[in-house]
C-alpha positions as CSV (number, residue, x, y, z in Angstrom):
1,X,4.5,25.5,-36.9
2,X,6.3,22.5,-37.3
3,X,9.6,23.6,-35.4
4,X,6.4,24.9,-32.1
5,X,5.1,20.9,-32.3
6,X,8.4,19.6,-32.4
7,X,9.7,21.9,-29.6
8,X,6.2,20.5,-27.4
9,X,6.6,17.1,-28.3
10,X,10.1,17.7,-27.0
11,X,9.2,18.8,-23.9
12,X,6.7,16.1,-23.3
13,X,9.5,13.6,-24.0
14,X,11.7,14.9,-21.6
15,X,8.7,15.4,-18.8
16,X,7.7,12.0,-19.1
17,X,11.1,10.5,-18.5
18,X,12.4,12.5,-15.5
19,X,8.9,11.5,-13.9
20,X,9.7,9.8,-10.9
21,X,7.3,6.7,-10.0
22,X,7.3,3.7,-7.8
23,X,5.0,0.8,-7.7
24,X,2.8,0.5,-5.0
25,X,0.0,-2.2,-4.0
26,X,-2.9,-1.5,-1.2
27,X,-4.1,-3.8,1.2
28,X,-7.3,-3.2,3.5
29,X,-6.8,-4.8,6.2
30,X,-8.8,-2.7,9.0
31,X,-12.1,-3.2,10.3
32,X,-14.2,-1.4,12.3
33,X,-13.7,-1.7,16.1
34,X,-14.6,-4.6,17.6
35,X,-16.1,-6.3,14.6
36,X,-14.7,-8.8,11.6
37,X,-16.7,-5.9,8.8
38,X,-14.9,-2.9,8.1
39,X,-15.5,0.1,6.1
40,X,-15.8,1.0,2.2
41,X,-13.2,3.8,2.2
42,X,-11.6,6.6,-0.7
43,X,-7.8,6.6,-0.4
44,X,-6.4,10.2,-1.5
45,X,-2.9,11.2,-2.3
46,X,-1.9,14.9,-2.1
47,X,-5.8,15.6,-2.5
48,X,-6.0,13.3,-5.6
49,X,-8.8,10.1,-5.7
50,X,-6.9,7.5,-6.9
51,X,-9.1,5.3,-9.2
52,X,-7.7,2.2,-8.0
53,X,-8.4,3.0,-4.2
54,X,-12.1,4.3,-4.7
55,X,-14.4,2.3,-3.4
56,X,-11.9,0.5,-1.8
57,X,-13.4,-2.4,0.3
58,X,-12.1,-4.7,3.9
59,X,-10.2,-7.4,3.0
60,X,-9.4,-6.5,-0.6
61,X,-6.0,-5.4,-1.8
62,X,-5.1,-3.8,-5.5
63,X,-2.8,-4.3,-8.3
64,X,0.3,-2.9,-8.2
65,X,-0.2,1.2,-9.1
66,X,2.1,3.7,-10.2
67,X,2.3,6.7,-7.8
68,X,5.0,10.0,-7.5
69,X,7.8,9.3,-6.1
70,X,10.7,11.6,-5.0
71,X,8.7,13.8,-3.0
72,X,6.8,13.3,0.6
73,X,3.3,12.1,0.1
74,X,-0.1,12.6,2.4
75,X,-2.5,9.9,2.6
76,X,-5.9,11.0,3.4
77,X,-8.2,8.2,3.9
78,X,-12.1,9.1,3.9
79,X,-15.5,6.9,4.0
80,X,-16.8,6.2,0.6
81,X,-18.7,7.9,-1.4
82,X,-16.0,10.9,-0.6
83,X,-15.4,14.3,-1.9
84,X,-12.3,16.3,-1.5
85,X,-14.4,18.2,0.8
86,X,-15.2,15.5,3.1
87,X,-12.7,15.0,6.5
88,X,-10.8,12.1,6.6
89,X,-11.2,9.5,8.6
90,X,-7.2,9.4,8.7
91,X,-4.4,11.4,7.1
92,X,-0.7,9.9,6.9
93,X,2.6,11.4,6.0
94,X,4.5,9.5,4.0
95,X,8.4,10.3,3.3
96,X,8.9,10.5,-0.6
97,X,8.9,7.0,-2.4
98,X,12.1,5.8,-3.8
99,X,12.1,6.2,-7.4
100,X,12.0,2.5,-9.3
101,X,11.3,1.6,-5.9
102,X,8.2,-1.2,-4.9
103,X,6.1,-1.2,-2.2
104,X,3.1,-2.9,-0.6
105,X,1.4,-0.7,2.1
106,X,-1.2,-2.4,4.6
107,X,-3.9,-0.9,6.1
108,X,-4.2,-2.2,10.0
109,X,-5.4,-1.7,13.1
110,X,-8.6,0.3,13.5
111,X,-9.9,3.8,14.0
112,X,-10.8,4.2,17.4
113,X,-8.5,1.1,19.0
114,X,-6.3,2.4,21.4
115,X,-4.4,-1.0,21.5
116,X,-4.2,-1.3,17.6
117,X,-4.4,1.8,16.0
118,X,-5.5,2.6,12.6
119,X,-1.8,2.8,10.4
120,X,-0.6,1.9,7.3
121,X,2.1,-0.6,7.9
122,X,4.8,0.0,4.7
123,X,6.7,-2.8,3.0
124,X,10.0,-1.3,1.3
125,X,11.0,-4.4,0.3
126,X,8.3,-5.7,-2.2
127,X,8.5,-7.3,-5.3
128,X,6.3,-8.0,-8.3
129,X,7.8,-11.8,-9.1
130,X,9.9,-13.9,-7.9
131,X,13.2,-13.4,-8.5
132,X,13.7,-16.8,-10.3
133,X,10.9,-17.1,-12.4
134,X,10.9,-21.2,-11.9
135,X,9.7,-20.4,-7.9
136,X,7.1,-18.8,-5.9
137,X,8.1,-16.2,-3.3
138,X,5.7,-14.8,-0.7
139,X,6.2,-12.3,2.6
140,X,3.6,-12.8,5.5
141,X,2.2,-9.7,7.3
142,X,0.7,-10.5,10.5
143,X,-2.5,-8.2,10.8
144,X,-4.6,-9.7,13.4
145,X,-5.3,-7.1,15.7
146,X,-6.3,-9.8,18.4
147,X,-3.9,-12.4,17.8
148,X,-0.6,-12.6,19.8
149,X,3.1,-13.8,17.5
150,X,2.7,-16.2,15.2
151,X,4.6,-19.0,13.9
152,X,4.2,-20.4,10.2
153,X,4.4,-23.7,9.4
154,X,4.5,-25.8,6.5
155,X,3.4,-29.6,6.1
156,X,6.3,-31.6,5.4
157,X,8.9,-28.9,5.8
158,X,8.5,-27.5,9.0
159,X,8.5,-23.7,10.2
160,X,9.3,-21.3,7.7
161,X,8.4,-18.1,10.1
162,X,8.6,-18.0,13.9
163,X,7.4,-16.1,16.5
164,X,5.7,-12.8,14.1
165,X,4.4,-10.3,16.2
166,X,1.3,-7.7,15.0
167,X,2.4,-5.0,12.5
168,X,5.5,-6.8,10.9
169,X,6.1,-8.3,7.8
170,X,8.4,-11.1,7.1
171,X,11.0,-11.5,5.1
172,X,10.8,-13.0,1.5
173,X,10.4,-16.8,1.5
174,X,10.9,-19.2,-2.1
């Protein structure tokens, strides 16, 4: 009996640490068309609710999560209350996750626009903290579906971003 539980605990050991997992925060960003409201949606991956993303409401964004990485993904979005029976609104391949890797993934644009789509723009570059803890460090995504380039200033020290065009994120700033 003992040498059956060791062997399981074994094994449970050595599944957790080969799982793969990257770090990933969720940012509603789109509203219905034509409006400044948008919808209360369920955010799926590979047919499972997340419990972070349920009841996920506009202009809201989550923790950072841990989801699978190392293999592709699919992204079903659907309006809340949602079963796994219920169509999406929107389903999204994603290519696998890089393991250890962090992400933030925006949700823009809105269902129905032809001129801004609904999408999930992807940040590969994230990060958690600041890579001196002493400083802040922020990226900007611009998400204004009706708002041409922008340009970020700051009093006192002038422009920090210029000329940001819908759907891109900057660069890290300190």
């Amino acid at each position: 009996m003992k040498r059956i539980v060791t062997t399981v605990l074994m094994l449970a050991c050595a599944l957790f640490a080969t799982a793969q997992t990257a770090r990933v925060q969720v940012i509603h960003n789109s509203p219905f068309l034509s409006t400044s409201t948008g919808p209360v949606v369920d955010v799926y991956v590979n047919d499972q609710l997340l419990p972070a993303l349920t009841g996920f409401q506009y202009r809201t964004a989550t923790p950072f999560v841990d989801v699978a990485a190392g293999a592709d993904l699919t992204i079903d979005v659907r309006l809340s209350p949602s079963t796994l029976a219920d169509a999406p609104v929107a389903s999204f391949p994603i290519s696998a996750l890089a393991d250890g890797g962090t992400y933030v993934v925006t949700a823009t644009g809105a269902v129905g626009s032809l001129d801004t789509p609904f999408d999930l723009a992807i940040n590969a570059a994230a990060k958690e903290a600041a890579s001196d803890p002493g400083m802040v460090e922020f990226a900007v995504y611009h998400g204004s579906t009706d708002a041409p380039a922008v340009d970020v200033d700051a009093r006192t020290v002038g422009n920090l971003i210029e000329n940001l065009a819908y759907g891109e994120y900057s660069d890290y700033l300190a």
